[in-house]
N, CA, C and O atoms as CSV, one atom per row, in Angstrom:
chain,resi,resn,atom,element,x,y,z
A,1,UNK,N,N,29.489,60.548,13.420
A,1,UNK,CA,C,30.148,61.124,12.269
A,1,UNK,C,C,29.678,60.370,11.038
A,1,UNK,O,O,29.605,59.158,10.833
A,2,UNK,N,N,29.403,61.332,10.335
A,2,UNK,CA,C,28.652,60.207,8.884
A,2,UNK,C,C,29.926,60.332,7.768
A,2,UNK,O,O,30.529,61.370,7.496
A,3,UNK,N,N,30.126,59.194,7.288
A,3,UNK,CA,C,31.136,59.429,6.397
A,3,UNK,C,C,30.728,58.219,5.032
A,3,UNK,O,O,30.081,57.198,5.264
A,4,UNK,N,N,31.144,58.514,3.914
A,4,UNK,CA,C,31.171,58.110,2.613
A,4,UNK,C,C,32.298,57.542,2.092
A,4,UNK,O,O,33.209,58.236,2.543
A,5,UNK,N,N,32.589,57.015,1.670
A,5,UNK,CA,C,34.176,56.577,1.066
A,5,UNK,C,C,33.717,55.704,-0.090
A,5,UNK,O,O,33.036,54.682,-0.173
A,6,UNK,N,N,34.420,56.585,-1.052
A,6,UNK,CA,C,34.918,56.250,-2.556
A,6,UNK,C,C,36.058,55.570,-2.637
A,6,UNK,O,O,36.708,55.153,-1.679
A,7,UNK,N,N,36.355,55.433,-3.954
A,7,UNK,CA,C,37.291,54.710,-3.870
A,7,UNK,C,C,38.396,55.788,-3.463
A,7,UNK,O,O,39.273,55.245,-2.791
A,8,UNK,N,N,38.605,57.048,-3.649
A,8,UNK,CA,C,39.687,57.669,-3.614
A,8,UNK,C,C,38.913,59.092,-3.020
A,8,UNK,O,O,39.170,60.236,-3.396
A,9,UNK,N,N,38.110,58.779,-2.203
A,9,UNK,CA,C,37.452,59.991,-1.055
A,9,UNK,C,C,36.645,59.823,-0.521
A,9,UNK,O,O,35.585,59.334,-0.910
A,10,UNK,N,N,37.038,60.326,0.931
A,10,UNK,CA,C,36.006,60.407,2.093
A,10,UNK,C,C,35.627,61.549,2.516
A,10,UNK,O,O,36.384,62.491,2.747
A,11,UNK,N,N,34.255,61.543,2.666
A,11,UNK,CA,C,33.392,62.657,2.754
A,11,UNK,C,C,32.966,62.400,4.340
A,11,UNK,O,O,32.169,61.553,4.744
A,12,UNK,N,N,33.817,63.492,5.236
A,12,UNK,CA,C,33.912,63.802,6.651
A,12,UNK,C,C,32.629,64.485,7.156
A,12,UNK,O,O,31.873,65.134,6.434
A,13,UNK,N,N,32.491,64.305,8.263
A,13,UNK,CA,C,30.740,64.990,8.812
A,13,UNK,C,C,31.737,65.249,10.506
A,13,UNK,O,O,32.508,64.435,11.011
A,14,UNK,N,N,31.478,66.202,10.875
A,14,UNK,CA,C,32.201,66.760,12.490
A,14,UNK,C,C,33.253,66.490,12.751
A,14,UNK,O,O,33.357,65.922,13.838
A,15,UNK,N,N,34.207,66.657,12.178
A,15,UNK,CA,C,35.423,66.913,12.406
A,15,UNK,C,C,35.835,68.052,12.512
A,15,UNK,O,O,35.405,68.993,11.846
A,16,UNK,N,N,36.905,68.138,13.536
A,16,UNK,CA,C,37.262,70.007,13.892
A,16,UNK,C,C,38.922,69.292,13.501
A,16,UNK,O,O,39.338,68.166,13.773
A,17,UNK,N,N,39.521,70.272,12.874
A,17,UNK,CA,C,40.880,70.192,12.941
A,17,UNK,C,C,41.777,71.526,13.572
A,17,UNK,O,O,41.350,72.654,13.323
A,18,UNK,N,N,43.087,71.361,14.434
A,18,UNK,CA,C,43.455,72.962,14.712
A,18,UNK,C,C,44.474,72.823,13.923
A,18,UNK,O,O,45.054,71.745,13.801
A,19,UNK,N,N,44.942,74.313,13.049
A,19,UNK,CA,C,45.895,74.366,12.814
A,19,UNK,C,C,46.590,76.007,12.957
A,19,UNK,O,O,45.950,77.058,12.949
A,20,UNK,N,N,47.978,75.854,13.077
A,20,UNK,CA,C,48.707,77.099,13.284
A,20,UNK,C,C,48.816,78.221,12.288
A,20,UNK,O,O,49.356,77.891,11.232
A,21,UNK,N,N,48.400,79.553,12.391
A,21,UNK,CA,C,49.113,80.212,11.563
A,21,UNK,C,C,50.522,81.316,11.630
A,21,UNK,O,O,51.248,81.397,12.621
A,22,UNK,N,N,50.652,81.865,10.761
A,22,UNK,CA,C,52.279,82.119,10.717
A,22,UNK,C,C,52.489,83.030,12.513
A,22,UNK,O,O,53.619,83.200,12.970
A,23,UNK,N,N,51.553,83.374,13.079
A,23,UNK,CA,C,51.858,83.761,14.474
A,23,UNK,C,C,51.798,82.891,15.253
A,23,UNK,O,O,52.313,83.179,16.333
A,24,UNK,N,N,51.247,81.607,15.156
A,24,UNK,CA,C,51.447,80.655,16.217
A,24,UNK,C,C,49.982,80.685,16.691
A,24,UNK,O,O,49.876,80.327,17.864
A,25,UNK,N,N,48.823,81.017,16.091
A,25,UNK,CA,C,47.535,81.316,16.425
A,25,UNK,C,C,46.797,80.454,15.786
A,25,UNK,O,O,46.746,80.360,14.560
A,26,UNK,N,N,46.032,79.607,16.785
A,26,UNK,CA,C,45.194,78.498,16.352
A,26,UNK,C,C,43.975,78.777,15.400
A,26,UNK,O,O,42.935,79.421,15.542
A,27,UNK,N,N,44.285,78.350,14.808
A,27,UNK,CA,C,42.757,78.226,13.199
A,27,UNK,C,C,41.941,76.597,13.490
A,27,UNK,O,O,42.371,75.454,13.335
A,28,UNK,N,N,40.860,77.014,13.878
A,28,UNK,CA,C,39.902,75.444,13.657
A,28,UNK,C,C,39.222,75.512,12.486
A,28,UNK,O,O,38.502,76.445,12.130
A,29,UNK,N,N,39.519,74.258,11.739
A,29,UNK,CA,C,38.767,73.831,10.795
A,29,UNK,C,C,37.876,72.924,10.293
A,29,UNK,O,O,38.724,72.140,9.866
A,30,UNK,N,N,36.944,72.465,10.036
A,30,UNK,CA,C,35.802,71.433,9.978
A,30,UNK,C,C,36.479,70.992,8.643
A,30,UNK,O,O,36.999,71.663,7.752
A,31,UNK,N,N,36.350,69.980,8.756
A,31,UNK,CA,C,37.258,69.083,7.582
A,31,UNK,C,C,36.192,68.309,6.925
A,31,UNK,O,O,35.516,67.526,7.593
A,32,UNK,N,N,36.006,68.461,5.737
A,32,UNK,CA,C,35.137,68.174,4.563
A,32,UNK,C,C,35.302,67.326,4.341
A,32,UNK,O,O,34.406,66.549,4.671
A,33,UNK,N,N,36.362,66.788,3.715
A,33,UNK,CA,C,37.031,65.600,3.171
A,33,UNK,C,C,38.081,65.385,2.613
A,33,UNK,O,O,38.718,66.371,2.243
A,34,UNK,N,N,38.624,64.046,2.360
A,34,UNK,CA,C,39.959,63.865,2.283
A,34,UNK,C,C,39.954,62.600,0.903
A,34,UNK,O,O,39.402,61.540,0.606
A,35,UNK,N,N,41.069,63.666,0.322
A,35,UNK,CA,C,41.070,63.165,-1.229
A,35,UNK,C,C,42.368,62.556,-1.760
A,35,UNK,O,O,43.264,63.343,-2.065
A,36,UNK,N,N,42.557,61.321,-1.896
A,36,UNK,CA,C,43.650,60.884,-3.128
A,36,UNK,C,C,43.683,61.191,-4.101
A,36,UNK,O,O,42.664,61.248,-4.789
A,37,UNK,N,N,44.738,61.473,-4.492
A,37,UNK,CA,C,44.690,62.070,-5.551
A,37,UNK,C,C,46.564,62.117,-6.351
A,37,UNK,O,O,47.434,62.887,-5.945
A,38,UNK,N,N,46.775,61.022,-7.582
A,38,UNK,CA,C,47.763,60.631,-7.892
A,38,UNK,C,C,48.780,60.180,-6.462
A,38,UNK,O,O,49.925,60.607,-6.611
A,39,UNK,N,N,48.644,59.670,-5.583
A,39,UNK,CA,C,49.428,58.754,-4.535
A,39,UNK,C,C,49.402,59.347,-3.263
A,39,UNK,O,O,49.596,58.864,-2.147
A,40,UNK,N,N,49.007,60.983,-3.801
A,40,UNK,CA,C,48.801,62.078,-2.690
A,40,UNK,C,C,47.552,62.215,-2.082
A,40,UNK,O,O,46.496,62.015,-2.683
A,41,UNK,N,N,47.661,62.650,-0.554
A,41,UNK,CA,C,46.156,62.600,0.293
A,41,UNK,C,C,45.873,64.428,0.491
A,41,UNK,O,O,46.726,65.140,1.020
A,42,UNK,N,N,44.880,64.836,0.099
A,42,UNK,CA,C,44.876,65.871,0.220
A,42,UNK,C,C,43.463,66.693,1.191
A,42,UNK,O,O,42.493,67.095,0.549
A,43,UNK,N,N,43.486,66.796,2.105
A,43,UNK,CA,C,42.413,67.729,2.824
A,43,UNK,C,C,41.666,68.810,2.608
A,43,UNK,O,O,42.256,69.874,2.420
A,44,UNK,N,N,40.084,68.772,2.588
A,44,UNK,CA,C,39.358,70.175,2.182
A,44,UNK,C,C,38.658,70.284,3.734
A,44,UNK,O,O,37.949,69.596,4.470
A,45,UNK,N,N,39.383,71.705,3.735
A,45,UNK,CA,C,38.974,72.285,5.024
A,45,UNK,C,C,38.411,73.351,5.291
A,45,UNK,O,O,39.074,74.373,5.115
A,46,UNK,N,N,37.401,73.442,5.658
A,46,UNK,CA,C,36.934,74.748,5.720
A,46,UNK,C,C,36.675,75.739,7.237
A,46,UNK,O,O,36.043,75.171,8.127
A,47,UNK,N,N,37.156,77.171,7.502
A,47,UNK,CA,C,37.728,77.306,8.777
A,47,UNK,C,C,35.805,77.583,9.325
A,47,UNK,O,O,34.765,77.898,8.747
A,48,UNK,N,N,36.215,77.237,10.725
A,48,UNK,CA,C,34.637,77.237,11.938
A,48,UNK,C,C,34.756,78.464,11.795
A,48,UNK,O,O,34.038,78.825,10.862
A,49,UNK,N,N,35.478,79.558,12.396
A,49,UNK,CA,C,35.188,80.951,11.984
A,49,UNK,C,C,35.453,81.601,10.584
A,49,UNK,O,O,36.221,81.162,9.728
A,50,UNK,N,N,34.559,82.898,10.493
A,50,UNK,CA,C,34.627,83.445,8.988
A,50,UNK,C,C,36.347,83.747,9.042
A,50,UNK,O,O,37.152,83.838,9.969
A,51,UNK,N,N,36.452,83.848,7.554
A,51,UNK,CA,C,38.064,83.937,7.459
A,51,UNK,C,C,38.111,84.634,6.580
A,51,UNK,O,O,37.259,84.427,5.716
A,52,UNK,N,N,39.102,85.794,6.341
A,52,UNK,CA,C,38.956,87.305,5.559
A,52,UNK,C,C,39.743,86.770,3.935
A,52,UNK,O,O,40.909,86.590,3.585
A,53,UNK,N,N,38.707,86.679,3.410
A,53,UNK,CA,C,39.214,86.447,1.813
A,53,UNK,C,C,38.195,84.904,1.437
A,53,UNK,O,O,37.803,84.755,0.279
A,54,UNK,N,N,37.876,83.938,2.421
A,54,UNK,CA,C,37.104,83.442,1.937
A,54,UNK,C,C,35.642,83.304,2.518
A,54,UNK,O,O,35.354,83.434,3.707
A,55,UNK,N,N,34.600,82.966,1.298
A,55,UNK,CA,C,33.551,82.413,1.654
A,55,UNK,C,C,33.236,81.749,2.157
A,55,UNK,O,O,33.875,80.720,2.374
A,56,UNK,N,N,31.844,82.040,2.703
A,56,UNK,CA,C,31.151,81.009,4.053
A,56,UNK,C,C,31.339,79.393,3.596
A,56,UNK,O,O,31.716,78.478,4.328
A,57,UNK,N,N,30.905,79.301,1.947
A,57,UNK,CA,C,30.692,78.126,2.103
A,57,UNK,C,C,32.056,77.768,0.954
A,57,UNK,O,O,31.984,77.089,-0.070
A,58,UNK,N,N,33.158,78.409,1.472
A,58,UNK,CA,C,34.626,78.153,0.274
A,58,UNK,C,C,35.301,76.922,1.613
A,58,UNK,O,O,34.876,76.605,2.724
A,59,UNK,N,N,36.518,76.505,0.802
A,59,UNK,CA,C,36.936,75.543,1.504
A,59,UNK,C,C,38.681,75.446,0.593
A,59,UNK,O,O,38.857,75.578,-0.618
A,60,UNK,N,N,39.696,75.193,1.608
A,60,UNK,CA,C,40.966,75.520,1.592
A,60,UNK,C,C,41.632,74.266,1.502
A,60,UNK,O,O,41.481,73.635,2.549
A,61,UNK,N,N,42.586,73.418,0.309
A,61,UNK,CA,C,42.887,72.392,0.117
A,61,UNK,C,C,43.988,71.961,0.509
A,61,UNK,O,O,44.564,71.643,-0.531
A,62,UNK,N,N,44.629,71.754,1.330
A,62,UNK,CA,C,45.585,70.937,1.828
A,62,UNK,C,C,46.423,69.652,1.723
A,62,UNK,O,O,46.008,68.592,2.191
A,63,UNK,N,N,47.500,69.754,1.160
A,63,UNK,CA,C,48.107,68.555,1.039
A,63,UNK,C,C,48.173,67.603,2.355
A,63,UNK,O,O,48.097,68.421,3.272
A,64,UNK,N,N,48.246,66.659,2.781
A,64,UNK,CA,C,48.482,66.171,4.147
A,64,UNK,C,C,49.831,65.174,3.901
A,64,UNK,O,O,49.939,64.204,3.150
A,65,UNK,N,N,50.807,65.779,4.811
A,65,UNK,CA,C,52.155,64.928,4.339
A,65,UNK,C,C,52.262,64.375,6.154
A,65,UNK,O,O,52.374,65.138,7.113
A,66,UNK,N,N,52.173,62.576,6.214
A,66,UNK,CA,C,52.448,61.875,7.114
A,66,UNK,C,C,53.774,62.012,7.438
A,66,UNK,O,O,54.725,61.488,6.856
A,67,UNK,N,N,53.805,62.984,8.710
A,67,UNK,CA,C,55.414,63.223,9.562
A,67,UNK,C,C,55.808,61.879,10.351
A,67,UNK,O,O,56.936,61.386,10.316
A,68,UNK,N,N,54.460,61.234,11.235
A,68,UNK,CA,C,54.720,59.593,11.561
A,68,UNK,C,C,53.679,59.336,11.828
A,68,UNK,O,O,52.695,59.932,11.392
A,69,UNK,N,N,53.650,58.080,12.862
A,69,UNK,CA,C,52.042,57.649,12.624
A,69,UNK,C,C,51.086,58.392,13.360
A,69,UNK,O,O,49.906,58.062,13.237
A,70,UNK,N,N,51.346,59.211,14.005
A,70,UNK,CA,C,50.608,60.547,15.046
A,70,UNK,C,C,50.194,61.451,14.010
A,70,UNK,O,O,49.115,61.868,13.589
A,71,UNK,N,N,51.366,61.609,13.748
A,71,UNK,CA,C,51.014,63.956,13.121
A,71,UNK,C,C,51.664,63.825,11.665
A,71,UNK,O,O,52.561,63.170,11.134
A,72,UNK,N,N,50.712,64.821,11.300
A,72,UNK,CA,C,50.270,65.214,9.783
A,72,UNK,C,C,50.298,66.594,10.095
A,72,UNK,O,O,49.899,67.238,11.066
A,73,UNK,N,N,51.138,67.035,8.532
A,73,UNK,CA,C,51.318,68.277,8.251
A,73,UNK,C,C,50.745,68.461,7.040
A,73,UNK,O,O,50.922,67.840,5.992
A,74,UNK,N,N,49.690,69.833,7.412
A,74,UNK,CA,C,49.060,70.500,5.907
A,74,UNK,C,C,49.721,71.243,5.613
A,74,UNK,O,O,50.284,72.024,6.380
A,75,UNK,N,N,49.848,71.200,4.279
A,75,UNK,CA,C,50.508,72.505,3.385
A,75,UNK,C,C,50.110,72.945,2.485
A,75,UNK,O,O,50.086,72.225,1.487
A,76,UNK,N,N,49.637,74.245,2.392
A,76,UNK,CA,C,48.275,74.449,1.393
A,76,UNK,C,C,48.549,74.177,0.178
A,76,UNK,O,O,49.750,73.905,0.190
A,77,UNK,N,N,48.159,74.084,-0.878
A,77,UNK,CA,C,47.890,73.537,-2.135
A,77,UNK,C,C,48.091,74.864,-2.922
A,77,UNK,O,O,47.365,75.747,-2.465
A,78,UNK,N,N,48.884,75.279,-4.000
A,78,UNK,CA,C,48.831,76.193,-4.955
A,78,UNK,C,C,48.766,76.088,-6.538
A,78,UNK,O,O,48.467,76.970,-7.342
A,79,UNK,N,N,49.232,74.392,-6.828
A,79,UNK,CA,C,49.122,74.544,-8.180
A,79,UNK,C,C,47.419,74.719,-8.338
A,79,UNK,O,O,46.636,74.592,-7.397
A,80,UNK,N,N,47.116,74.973,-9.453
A,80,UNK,CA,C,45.846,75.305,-9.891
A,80,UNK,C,C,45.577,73.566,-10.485
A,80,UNK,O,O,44.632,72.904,-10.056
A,81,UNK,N,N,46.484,73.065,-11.423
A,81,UNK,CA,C,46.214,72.178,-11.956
A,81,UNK,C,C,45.702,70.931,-10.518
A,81,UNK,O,O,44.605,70.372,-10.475
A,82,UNK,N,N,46.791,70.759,-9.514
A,82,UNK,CA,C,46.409,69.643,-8.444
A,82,UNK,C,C,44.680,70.647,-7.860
A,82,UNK,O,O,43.769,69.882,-7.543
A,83,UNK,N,N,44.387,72.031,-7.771
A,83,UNK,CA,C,43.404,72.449,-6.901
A,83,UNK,C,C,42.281,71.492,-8.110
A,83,UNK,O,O,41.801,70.384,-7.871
A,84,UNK,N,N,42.105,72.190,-9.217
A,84,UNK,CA,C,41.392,71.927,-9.829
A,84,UNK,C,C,40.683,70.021,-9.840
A,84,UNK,O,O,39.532,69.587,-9.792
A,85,UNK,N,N,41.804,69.456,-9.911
A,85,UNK,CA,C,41.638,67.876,-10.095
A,85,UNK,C,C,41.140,67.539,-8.753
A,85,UNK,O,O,40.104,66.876,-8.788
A,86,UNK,N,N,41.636,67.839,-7.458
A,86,UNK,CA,C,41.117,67.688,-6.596
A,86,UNK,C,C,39.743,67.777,-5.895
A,86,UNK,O,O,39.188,67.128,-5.008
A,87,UNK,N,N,39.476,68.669,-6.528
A,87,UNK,CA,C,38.247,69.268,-6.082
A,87,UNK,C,C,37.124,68.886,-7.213
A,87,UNK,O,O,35.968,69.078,-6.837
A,88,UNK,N,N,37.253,68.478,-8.271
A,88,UNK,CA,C,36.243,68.028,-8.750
A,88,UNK,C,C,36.092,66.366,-8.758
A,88,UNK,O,O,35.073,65.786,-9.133
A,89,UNK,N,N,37.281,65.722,-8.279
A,89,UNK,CA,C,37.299,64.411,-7.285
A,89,UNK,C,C,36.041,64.492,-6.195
A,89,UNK,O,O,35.106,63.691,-6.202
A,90,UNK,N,N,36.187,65.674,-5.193
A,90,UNK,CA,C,35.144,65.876,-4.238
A,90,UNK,C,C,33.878,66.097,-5.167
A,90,UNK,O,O,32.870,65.418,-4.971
A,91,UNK,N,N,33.905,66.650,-5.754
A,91,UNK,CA,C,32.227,66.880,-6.165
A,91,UNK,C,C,31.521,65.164,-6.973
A,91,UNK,O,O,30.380,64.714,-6.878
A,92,UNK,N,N,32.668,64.608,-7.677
A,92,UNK,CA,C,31.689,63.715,-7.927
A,92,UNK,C,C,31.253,62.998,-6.524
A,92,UNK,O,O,30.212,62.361,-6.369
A,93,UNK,N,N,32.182,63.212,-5.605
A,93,UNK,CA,C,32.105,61.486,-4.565
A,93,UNK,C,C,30.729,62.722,-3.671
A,93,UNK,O,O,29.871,62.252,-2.923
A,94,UNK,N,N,30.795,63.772,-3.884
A,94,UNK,CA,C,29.533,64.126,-3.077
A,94,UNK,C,C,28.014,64.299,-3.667
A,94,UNK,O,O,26.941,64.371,-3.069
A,95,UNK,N,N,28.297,64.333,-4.939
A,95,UNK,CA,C,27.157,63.672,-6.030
A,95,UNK,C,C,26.660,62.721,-5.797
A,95,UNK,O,O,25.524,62.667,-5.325
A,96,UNK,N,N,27.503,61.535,-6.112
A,96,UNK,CA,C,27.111,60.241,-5.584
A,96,UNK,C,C,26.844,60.123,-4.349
A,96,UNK,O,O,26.126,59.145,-4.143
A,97,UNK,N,N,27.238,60.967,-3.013
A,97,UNK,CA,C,26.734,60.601,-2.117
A,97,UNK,C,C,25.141,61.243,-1.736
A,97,UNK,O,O,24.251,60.612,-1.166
A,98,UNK,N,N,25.085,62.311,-2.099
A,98,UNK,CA,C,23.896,63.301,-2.337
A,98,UNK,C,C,22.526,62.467,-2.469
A,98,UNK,O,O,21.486,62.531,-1.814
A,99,UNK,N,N,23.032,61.399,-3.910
A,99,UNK,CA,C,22.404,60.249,-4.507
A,99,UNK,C,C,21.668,59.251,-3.694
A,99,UNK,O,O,20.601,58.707,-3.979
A,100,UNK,N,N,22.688,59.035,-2.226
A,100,UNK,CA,C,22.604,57.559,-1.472
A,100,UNK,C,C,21.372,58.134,-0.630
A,100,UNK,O,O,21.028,59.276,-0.323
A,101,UNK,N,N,20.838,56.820,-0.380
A,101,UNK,CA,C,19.604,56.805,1.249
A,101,UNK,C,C,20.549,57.929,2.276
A,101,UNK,O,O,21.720,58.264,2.096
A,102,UNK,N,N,19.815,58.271,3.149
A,102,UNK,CA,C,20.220,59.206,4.192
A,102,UNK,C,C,20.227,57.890,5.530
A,102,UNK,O,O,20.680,58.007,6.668
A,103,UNK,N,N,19.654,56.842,4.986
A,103,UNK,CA,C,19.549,56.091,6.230
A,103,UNK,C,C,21.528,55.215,6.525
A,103,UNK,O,O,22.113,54.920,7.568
A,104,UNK,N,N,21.882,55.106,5.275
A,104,UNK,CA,C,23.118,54.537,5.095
A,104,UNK,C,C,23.548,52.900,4.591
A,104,UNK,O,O,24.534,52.226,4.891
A,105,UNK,N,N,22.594,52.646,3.873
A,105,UNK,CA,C,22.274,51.474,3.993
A,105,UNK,C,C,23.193,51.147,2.625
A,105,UNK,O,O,23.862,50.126,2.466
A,106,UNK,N,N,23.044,52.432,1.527
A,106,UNK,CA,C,23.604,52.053,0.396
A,106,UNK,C,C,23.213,52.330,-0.748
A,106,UNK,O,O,23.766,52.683,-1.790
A,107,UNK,N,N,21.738,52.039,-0.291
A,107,UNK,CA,C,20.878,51.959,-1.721
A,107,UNK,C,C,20.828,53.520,-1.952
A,107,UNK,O,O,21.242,54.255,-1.056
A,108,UNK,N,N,20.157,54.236,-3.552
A,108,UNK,CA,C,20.057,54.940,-3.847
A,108,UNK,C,C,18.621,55.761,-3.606
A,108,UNK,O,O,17.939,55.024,-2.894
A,109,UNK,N,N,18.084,56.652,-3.825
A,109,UNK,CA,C,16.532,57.226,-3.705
A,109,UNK,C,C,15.940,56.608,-4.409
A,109,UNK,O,O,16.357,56.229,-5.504
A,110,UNK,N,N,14.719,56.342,-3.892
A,110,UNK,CA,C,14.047,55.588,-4.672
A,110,UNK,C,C,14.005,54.286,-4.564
A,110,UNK,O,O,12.860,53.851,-4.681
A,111,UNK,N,N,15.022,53.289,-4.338
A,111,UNK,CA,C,15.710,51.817,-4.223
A,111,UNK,C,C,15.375,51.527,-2.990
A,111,UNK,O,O,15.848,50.396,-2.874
A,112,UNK,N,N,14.908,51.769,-2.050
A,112,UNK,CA,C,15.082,51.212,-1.208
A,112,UNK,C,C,13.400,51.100,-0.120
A,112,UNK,O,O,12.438,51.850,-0.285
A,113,UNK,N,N,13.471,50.116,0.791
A,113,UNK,CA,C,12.605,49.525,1.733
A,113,UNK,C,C,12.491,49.735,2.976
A,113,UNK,O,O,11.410,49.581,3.544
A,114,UNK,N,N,13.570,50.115,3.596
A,114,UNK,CA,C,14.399,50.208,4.706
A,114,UNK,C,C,13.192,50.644,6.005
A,114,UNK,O,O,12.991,51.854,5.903
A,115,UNK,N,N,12.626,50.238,6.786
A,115,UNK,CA,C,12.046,50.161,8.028
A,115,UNK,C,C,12.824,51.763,8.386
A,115,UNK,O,O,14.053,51.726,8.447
A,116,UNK,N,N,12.367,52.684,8.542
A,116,UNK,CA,C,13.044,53.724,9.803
A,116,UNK,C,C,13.975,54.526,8.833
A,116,UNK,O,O,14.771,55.362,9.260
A,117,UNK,N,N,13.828,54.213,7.439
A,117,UNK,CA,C,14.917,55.199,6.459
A,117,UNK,C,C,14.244,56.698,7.191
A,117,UNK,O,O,13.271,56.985,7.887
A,118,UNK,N,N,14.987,57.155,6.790
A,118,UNK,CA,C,13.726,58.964,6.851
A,118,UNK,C,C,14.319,59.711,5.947
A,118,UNK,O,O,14.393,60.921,6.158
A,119,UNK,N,N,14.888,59.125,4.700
A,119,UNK,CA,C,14.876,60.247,3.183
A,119,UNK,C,C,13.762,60.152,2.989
A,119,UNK,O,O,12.791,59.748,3.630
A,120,UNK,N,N,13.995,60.694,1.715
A,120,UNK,CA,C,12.243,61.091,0.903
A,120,UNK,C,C,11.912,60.262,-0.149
A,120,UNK,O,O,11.230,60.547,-1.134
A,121,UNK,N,N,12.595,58.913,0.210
A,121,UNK,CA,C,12.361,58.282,-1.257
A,121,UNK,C,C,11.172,57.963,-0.824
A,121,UNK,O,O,10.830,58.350,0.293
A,122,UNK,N,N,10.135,57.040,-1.779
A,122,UNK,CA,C,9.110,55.967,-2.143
A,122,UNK,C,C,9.718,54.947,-1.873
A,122,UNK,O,O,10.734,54.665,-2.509
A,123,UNK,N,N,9.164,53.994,-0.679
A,123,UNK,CA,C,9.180,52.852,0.097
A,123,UNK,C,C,8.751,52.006,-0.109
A,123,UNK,O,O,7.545,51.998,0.139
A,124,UNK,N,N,9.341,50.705,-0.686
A,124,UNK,CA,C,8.603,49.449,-1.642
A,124,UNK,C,C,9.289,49.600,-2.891
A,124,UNK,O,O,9.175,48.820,-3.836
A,125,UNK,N,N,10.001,50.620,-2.868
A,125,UNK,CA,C,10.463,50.418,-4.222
A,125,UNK,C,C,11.920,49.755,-4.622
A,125,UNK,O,O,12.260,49.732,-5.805
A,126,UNK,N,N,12.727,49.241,-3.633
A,126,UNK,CA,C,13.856,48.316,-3.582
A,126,UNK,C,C,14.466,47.502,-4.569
A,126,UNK,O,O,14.438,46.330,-4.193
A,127,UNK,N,N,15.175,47.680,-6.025
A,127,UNK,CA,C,15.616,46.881,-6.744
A,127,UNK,C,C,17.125,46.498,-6.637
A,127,UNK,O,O,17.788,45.952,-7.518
A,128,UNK,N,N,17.490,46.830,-5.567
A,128,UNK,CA,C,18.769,47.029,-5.861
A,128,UNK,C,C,19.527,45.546,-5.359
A,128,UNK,O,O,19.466,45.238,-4.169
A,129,UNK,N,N,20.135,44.789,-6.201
A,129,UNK,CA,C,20.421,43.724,-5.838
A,129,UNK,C,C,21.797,43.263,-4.546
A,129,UNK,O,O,22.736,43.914,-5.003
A,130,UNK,N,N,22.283,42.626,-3.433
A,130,UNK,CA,C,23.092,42.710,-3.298
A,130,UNK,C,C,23.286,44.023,-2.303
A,130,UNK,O,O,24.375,44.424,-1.891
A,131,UNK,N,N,21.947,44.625,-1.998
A,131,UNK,CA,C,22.353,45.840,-0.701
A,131,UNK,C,C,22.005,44.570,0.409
A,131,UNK,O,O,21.307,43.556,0.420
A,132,UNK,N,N,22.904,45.257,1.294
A,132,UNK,CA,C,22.859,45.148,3.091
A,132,UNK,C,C,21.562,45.509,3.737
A,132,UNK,O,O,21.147,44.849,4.689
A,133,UNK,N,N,20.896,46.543,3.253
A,133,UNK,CA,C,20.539,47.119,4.282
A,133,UNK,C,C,19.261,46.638,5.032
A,133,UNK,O,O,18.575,47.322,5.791
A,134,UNK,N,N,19.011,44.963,4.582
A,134,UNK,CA,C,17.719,44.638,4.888
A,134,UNK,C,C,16.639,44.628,4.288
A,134,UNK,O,O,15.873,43.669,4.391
A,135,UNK,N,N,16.403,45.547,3.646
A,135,UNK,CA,C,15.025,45.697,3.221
A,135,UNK,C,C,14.815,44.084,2.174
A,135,UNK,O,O,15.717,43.338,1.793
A,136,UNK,N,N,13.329,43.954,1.936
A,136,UNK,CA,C,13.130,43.148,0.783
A,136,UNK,C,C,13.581,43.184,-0.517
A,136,UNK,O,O,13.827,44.303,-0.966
A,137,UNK,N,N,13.694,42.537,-1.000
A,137,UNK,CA,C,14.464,43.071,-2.662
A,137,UNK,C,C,12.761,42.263,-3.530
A,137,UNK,O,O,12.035,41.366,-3.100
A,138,UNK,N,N,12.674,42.991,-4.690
A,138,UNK,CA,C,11.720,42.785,-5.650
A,138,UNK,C,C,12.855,42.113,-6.482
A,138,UNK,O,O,14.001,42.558,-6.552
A,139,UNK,N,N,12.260,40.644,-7.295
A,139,UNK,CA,C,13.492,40.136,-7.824
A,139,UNK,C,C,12.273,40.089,-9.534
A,139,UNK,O,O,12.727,39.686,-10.605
């Protein structure tokens, strides 16, 4: 599972979530990521099968309210003002992640040295002070 974490979002890779709808009929959802947002944690989920009203690549925001330390209840999201803030929370933290090595190391495109990366940056080019990921640093 590849995941990202901001300060106030994590950007999920294979996660299936089930959830019920008003018949008692299981909905799976691949869960995008999960956003703070003013003290609140909120879930972007988008369903594994097509779902009538949204797009392939739309995604359904969810409050997540901790019932105990097991189970979490979503409850979809309607103000416009929390959809809105939320969701452009996700786009920066997936900007910035868009940004990072594919290898995970940290560094950005371009920045990095990394033995076995396989983005597309230029290799040797490492300034980044203070990464993990091994490579040489040019000082």
């Amino acid at each position: 599972m590849a995941e990202n974490q901001d300060e106030n979002v994590e950007l999920i890779d294979e996660e299936v979530i089930t959830l019920y709808d008003d018949n008692n009929n299981e909905v799976a959802f691949n869960e995008v990521a999960v956003v703070e947002y003013q003290g609140e944690f909120y879930a972007l989920l988008q369903p594994v099968e097509p779902m009538e009203g949204l797009g392939e690549d739309e995604a359904i925001i969810f409050k997540v309210i901790q019932k105990d330390d097991e189970t979490d209840e979503f409850e979809p999201v309607t103000d416009e003002s929390v959809l809105d803030a939320v969701f452009n929370e996700y786009l920066k933290a997936e900007a910035e992640f868009a940004d990072e090595c594919e290898c995970g190391c940290g560094c950005h495109h371009g920045e990095c040295d990394h033995e076995g990366c396989d983005c597309d940056h230029e290799h040797g080019e490492c300034e980044h002070d203070g990464c993990d990921c091994g490579c040489e640093h040019k000082k």
